[in-house]
TITOR-105187 format. One record per residue (C-alpha): x, y, z. Coordinates in steps of 0.2 Angstrom, whole numbers, padded with zeros to 4 digits. Example, Ala and Ser with C-alpha at 12.3 -4.5 7.8 and 13.67 -1.06 7.14 Angstrom:
REM residues 2
[[0062,-0022,0039]]
[[0068,-0005,0036]]
//
This chain:
REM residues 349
[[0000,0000,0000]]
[[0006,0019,-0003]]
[[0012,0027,0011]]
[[0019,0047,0013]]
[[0034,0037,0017]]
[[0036,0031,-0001]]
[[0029,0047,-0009]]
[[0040,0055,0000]]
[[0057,0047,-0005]]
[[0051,0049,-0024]]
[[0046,0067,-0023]]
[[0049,0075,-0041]]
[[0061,0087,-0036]]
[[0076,0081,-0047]]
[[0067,0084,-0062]]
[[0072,0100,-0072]]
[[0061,0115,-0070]]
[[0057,0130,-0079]]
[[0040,0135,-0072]]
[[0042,0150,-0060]]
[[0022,0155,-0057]]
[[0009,0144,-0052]]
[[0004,0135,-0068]]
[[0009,0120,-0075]]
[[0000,0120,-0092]]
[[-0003,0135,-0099]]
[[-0013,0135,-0117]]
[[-0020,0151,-0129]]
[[-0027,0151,-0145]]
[[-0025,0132,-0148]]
[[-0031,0126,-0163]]
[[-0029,0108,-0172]]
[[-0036,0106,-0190]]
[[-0036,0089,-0200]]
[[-0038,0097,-0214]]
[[-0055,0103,-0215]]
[[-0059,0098,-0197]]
[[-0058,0107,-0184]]
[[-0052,0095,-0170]]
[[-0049,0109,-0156]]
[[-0055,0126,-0158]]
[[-0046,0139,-0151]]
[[-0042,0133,-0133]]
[[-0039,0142,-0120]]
[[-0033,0134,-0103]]
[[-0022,0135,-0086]]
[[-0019,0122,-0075]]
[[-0013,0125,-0059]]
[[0004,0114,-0051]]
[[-0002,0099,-0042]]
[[-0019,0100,-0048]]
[[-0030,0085,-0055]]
[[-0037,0093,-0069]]
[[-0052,0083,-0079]]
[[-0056,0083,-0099]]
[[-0074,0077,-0102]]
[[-0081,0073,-0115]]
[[-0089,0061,-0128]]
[[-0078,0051,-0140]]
[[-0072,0065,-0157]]
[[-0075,0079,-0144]]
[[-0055,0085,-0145]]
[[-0049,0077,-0128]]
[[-0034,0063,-0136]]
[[-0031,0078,-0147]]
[[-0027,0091,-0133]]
[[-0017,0078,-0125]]
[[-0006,0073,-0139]]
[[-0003,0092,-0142]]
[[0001,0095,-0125]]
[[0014,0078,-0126]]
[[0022,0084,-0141]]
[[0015,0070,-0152]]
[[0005,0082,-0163]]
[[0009,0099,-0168]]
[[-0004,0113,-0166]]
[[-0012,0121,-0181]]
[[-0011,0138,-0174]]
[[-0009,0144,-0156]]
[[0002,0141,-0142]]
[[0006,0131,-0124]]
[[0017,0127,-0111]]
[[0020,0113,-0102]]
[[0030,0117,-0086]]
[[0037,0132,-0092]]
[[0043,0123,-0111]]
[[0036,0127,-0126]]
[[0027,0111,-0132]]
[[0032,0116,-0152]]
[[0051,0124,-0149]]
[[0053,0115,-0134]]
[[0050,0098,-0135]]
[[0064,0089,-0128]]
[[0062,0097,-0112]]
[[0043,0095,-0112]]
[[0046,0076,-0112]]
[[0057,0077,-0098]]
[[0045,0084,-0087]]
[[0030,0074,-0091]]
[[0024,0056,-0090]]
[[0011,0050,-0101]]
[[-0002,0034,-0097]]
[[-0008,0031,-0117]]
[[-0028,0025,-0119]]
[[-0020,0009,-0128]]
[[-0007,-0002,-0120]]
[[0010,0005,-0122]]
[[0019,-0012,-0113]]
[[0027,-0029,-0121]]
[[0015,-0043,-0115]]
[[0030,-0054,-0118]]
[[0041,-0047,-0104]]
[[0038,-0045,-0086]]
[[0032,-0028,-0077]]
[[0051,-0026,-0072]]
[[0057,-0032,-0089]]
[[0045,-0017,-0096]]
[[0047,-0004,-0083]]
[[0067,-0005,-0087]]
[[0065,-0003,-0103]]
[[0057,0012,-0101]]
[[0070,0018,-0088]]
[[0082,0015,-0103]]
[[0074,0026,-0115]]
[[0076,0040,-0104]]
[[0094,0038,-0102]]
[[0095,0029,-0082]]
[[0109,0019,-0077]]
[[0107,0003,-0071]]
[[0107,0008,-0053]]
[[0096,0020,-0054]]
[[0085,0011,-0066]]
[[0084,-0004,-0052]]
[[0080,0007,-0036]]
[[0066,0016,-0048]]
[[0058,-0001,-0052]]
[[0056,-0003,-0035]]
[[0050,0012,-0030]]
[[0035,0013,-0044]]
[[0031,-0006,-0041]]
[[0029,-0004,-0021]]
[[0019,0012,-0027]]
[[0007,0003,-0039]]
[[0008,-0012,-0026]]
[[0015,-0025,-0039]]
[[0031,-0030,-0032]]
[[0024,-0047,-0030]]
[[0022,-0049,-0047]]
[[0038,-0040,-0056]]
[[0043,-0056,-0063]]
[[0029,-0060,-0070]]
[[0024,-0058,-0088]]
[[0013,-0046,-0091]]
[[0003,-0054,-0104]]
[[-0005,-0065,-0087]]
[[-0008,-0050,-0079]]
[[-0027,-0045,-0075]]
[[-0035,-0028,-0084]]
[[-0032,-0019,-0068]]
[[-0013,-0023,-0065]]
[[-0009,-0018,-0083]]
[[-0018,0000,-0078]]
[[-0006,0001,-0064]]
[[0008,-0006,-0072]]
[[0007,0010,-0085]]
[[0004,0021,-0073]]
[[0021,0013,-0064]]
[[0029,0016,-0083]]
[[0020,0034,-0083]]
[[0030,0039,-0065]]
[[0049,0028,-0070]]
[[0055,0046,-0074]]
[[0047,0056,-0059]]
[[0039,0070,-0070]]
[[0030,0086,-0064]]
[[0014,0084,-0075]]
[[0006,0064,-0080]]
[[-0004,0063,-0092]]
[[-0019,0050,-0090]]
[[-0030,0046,-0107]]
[[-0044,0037,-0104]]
[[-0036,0028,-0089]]
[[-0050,0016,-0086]]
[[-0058,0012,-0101]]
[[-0061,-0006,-0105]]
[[-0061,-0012,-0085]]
[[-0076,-0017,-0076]]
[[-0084,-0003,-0064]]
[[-0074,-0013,-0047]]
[[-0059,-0011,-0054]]
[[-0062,0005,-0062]]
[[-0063,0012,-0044]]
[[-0048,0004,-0037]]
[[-0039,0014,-0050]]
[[-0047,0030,-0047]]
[[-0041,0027,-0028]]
[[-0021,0024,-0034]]
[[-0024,0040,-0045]]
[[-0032,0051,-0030]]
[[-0020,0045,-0017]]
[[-0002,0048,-0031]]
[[-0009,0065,-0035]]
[[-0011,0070,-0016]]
[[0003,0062,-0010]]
[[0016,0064,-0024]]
[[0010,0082,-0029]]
[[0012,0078,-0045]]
[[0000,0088,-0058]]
[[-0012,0074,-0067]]
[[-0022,0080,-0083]]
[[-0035,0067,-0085]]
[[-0046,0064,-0100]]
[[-0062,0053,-0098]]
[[-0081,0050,-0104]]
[[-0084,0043,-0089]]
[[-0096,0055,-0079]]
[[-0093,0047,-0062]]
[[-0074,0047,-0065]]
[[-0073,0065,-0068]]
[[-0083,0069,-0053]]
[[-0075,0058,-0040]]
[[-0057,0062,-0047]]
[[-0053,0081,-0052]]
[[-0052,0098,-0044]]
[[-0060,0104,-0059]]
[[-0068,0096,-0075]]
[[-0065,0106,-0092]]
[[-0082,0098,-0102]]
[[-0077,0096,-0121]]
[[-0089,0096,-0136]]
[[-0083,0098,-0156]]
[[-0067,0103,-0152]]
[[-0070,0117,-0138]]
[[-0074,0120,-0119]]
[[-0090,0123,-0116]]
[[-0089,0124,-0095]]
[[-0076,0122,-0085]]
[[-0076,0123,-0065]]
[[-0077,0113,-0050]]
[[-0088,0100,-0050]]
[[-0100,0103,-0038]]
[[-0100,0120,-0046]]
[[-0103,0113,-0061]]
[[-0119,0105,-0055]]
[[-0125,0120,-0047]]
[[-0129,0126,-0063]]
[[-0142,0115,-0062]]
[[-0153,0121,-0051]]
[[-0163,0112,-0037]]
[[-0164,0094,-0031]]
[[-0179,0084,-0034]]
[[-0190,0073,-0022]]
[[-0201,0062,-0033]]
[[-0216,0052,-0022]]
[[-0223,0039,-0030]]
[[-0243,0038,-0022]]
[[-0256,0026,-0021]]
[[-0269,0039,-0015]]
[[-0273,0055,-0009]]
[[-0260,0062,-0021]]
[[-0272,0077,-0027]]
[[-0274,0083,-0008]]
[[-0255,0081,-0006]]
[[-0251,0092,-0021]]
[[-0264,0106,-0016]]
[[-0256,0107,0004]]
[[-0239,0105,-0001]]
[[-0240,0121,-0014]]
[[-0241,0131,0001]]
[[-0222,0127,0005]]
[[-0212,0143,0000]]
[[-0197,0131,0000]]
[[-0204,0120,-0016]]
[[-0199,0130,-0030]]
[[-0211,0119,-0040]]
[[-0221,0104,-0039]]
[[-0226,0092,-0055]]
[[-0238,0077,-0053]]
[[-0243,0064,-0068]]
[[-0251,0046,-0065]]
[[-0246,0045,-0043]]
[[-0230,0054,-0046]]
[[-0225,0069,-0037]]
[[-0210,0080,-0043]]
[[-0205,0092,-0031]]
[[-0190,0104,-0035]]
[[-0182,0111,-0019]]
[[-0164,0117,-0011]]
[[-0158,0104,0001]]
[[-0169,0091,-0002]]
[[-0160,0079,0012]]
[[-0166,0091,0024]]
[[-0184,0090,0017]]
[[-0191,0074,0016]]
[[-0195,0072,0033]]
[[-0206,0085,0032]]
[[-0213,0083,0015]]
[[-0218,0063,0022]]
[[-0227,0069,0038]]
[[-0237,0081,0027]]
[[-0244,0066,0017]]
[[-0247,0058,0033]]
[[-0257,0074,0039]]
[[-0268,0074,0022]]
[[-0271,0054,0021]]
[[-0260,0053,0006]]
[[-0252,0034,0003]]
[[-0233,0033,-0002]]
[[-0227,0017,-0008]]
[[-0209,0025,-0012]]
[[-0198,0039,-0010]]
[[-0182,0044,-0021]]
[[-0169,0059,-0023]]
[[-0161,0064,-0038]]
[[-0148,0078,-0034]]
[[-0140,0085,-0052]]
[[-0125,0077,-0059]]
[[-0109,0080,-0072]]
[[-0122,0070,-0083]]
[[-0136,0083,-0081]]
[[-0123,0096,-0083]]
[[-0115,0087,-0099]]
[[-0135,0089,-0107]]
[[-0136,0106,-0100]]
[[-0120,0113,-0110]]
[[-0118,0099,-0126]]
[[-0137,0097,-0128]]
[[-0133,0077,-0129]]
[[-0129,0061,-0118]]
[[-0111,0056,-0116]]
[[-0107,0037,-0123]]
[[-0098,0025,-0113]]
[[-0094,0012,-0124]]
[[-0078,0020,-0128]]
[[-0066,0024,-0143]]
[[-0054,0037,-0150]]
[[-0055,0056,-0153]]
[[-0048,0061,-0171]]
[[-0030,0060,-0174]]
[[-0026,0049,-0159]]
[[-0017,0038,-0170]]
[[-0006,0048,-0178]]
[[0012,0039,-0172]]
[[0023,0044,-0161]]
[[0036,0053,-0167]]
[[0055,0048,-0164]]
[[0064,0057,-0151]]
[[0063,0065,-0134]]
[[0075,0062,-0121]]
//
C-alpha cells in the first residue's frame, strides 16, 4: 500500500524545471485542424501545479487531441502552450522530460515482465542501471505489484496492466502525467480501485495529473476541476459541484397510491418548493436541500391521508450538466478522438 513514506522518497524534485508562477500548463489560442476539421478550436486553458485537472467529454470531442498536443505528439495548427514552463512546439525535448504519459492503448510488451518493461522504459530515458533498479522498486511498491515484477505481463489482470502503466508513466518522476482514458475497458470494481491509486499519487506525490475521460462518475470523484469538451472546444469548465450548481434544485419524486391530489394542493403552500409536478401518482417536487426536506414533506402526506409506496432523490450530476451545455448524452462504450493515431514521433530524451 502507498504510504507518505514512499511518496516522499520519490518526490519529483530532481526533475528540471522551468516554471516559476503557479501554472503547470498554460494553453492560448490552440487550434488543431485535419484538414478541413476542426479537431480543437481555439483553446484556452491554465492548469494550476499539483492539480488533478479533468477533460470530459464524448468520443471525437477534442480530448486525445489536446493531449497529444500538449505531449508533443501532434503539432498545433495555430496557437500556443506550455508545459511546465517549455514550449510544447520549440521545446519539446524538455517538455518530455517533465511529463509522463499513461496512453488510452497499451504502451507495454505482453512478452516481458512488469520489471522487464518498466526497465526498458527507464532506458529510454537515459537511467543507469542503478538507478534504473531502485526506480523499479519504488513505482512497483507504489502501484503495489512487487509481488508480481517477474511475472509476464501478458498473465496479468486488466487492472494490473492500468497500474503497471501508470508505474511506466512515473519511472521518470515528471512534474505533469498525463492519464488518457485511464479506465476504459475495465469493469466498474476495478475502475474504482484505480481512481483510488490515481487520488492518493496525485495527493501524496504532488504531481500535476491531466486526466481525459467519458466517464461522468470518474470526472466527478477524481478532479479539482472538470473542463467539459464538445466539437473541439470547452463549453464549461469549474469545479464539479460548481458545475452541478448550474443546475438548479434537487428533486423529491413520491410515488402515491392515494390521496395524491390533496398532497399536491397542501404542499403548494411550502415557499421552500420552488415547483411541484404530478402525472399518473407521481410527485416532482424541486427544492434546495432536499436531504433536509423529506422528513417534512412525508409527515405532510401523513397529515392529508396521502399513501406513499416510495420515496427517491435525484440531486444534479456531471451528466445533467454534460445535457445542459452539449445538448446530448455522453457514450460510454468508448473509442478514439480524431487523430489519436497519428504515431509517435521519434525522439525526446
Amino acid at each position: 500500500m502507498m504510504g507518505k513514506e514512499l511518496a516522499k522518497d520519490i518526490n519529483l524534485g530532481d526533475m528540471p524545471t522551468k516554471a516559476a508562477d503557479d501554472a503547470a500548463i498554460s494553453v492560448r489560442g490552440l487550434t488543431k485542424r485535419f484538414g478541413e476539421t476542426i479537431a480543437v478550436d481555439n483553446i484556452d486553458l491554465q492548469i494550476r501545479k499539483g492539480e488533478l485537472f479533468g477533460l470530459l467529454g464524448a468520443n471525437g470531442a477534442g480530448k486525445s487531441t489536446i493531449i497529444k498536443m500538449l505531449t508533443t505528439m501532434l503539432t498545433p495548427t495555430s496557437g500556443e502552450a506550455r508545459v511546465w514552463g517549455y514550449d510544447i512546439v520549440r521545446e519539446r525535448n524538455e517538455v518530455r522530460s517533465s511529463i509522463g504519459v499513461v496512453f488510452q492503448d497499451p504502451a507495454l510488451d505482453g512478452m516481458l515482465t512488469g520489471r522487464e518493461n518498466l526497465d526498458f522504459h527507464g532506458r529510454m530515458y537515459g537511467m543507469n542501471a542503478a538507478l534504473r533498479k531502485a526506480r523499479i522498486a519504488d513505482v512497483l511498491e507504489l502501484v503495489d505489484l512487487k509481488e508480481k515484477a517477474d511475472t509476464k505481463m501478458q498473465d496479468y489482470s486488466g487492472g494490473m496492466k492500468r497500474r503497471l502503466e501508470i508505474a511506466r508513466g512515473l519511472m521518470h518522476r515528471p512534474h505533469v502525467l498525463f492519464l488518457d482514458e485511464p479506465t476504459i475497458g475495465l469493469d466498474a470494481q476495478t475502475r474504482r480501485y484505480i481512481w483510488e491509486y490515481i487520488g492518493r499519487m496525485n495527493k501524496e506525490m504532488n504531481v500535476t495529473m491531466i486526466l481525459t475521460t467519458h466517464y461522468m462518475e470518474e470526472a466527478d470523484y477524481l478532479c479539482d476541476r472538470v473542463a467539459i469538451m464538445d466539437s473541439g472546444r470547452i463549453v464549461a469548465l469549474d469545479r464539479p459541484e460548481s458545475l452541478k450548481d448550474t443546475i438548479g434544485s434537487d428533486t423529491i419524486t413520491l410515488m402515491t397510491d392515494s390521496g395524491g391530489d390533496a398532497l399536491v394542493r397542501s404542499l403548494q403552500s411550502f415557499s421552500w418548493i420552488k415547483s411541484i409536478s404530478s402525472d399518473n401518482g407521481s410527485i416532482k417536487l424541486h427544492v434546495d436541500h432536499a436531504q433536509s426536506r423529506i422528513a417534512e414533506v412525508v409527515l405532510e402526506a401523513s397529515r392529508n391521508n396521502a399513501v406513499i409506496t416510495s420515496v427517491g432523490l435525484h440531486k444534479p450530476t456531471l451528466e445533467d450538466v454534460f445535457i445542459k451545455y452539449t445538448g446530448k448524452k455522453i457514450k460510454e462504450n468508448g473509442g478514439k478522438d480524431r487523430g489519436a493515431d497519428i504515431a509517435l514521433p521519434r525522439g525526446g530524451r
